[in-house]
Structures are given as C-alpha cells and as structure tokens.
C-alpha positions as CSV (number, residue, x, y, z in Angstrom):
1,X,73.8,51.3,4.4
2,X,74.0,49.7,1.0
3,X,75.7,46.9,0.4
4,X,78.6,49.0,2.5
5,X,77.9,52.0,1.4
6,X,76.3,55.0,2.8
7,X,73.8,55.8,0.2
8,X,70.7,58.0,1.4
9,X,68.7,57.8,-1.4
10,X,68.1,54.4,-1.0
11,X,66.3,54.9,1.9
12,X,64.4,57.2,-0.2
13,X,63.3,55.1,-2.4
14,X,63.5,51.7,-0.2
15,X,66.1,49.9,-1.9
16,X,67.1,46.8,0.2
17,X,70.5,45.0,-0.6
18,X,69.3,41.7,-0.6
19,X,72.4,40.0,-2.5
20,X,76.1,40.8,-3.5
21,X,78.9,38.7,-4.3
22,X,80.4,36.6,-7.3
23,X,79.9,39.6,-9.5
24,X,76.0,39.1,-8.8
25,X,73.4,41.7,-6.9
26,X,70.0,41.7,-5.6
27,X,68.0,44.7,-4.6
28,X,64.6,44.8,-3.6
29,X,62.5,48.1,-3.9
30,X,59.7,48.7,-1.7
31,X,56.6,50.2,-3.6
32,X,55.7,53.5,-2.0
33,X,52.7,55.8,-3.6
34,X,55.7,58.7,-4.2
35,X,57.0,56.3,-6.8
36,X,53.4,55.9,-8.7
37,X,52.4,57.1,-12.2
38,X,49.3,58.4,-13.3
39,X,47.9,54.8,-13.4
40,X,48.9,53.4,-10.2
41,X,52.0,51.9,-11.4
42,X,55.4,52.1,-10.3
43,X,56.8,55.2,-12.6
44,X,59.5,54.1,-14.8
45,X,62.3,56.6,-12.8
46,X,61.8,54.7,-10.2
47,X,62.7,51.4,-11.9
48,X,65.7,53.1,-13.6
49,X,66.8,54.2,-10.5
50,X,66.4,50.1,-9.1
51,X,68.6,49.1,-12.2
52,X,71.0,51.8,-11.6
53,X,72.1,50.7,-8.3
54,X,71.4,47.0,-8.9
55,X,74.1,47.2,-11.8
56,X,76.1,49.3,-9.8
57,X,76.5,47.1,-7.0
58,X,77.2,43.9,-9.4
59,X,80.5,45.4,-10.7
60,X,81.8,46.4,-7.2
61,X,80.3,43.0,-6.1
62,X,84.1,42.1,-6.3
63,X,84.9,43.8,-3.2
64,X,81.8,46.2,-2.3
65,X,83.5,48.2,0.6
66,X,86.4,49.3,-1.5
67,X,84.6,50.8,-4.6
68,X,82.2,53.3,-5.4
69,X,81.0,53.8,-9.0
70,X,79.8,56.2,-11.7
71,X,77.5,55.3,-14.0
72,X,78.7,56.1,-17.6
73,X,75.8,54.6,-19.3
74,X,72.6,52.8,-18.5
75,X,70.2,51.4,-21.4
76,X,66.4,50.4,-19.8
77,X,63.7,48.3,-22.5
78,X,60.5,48.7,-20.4
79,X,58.6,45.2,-21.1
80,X,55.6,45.4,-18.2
81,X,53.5,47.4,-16.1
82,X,54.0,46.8,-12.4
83,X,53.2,47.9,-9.0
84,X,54.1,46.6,-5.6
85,X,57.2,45.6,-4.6
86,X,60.1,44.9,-7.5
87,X,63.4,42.8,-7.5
88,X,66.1,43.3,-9.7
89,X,69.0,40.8,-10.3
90,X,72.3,42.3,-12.1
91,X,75.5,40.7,-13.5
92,X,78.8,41.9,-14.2
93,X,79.1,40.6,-17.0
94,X,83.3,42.4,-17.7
95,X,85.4,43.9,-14.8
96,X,88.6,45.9,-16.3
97,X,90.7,48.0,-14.1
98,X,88.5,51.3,-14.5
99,X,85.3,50.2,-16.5
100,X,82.9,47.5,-16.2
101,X,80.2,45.9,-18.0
102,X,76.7,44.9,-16.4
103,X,73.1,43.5,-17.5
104,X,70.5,43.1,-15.3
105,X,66.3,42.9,-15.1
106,X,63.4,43.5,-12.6
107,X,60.6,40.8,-11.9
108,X,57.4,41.8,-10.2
109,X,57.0,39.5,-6.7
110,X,54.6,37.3,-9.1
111,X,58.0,36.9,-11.4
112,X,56.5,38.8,-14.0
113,X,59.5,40.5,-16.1
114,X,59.2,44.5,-15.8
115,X,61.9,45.7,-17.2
116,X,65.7,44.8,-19.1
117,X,68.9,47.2,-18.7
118,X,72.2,46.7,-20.0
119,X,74.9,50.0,-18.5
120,X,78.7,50.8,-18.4
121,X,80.5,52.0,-14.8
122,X,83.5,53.4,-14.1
123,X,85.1,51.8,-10.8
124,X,86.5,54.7,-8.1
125,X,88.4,53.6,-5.9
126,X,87.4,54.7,-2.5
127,X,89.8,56.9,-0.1
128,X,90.7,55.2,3.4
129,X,88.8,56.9,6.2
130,X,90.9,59.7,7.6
131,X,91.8,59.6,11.0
C-alpha cells in the first residue's frame, strides 16, 4: 500500500510513504542495483519516477483514500549525482476541483540536493468499492 493506495510499482522500486497530510508528502526510495546507471548512480528514471509519485501523493494529500491521480505534466532539473537511498519532499502548491499544482525535490541521506521537479495532476475521483 501507498499512502492508501494499492500501487505495485512501488514495491518495485521501494518507495516508502513516509509522510502525507496538509498538502505535504514524503517518500523514501530504497537504492537497489536495478535502479543504477552506468556509473553506479541512481539512473535518473528512477528519480523521476520518486518525484512522480511524491507529487502525486501531495495533491491527494487532502484526503489520500479518496483520490487517485494522473499526471499531466512533470518538469525534473537534475542538479546531483546520487546513490543510496533518496527522499523526496513535495507540496501542493494549488488544489482546484480537477487540477492541481505541485513542486517538490530529492535530497540524498547526506541532504545533498539531487534533483528539482515542478508537475500538473488531474484529481480522479475514486469509485466506492463494490459489494
């Protein structure tokens, strides 16, 4: 599960839900050699894929259970090289009925500053279990 959702890629690429809540989340990715460039390093579609649901989960942060999302755009400035594990920290930064806004960044564990995103989501409402 993350953040109330299931999600099986995050198991894939060990994404913890560390934080959600007052349009804020935290998710910490696990560094696994599958994720590695040629130089060791974590490969930058891994850390798009962090920012991606980091952001994702700050504008349902609102009410996490009741929304999925899309993403309709997501805009990454690679600043550093990193390996090991990563943590990214998103806010929502606008909520509107259908679209929202949302900015968030990855640190290294040593707080160095991988990577900047800024992206644009489109709320779904999700459909009540069927019984």
């Amino acid at each position: 599960m993350f953040f109330g959702l299931h999600m099986p890629m995050t198991g894939t690429m060990a994404l913890r839900g560390e934080r959600i809540g007052n349009d804020r989340a935290q998710v910490r990715m696990g560094f696994q050699p599958g994720q590695a460039n040629s130089r060791g390093d974590v490969n930058g579609g891994a850390i798009a894929t962090l920012l991606d649901c980091t952001l994702a989960a700050a504008v349902r942060a609102h009410h996490p259970d009741a929304y999925g999302v899309a993403t309709i755009d997501l805009t990454l400035h690679y600043v550093a090289a990193a390996s090991g594990e990563l943590i990214a920290t998103a806010h929502c930064e606008r909520r509107g009925r259908s679209i929202s806004f949302a900015r968030g960044e990855v640190h290294a564990e040593d707080g160095t500053l991988v990577a900047l995103a800024t992206g644009t989501f489109k709320l779904i409402a999700r459909q009540p279990a069927q019984r």
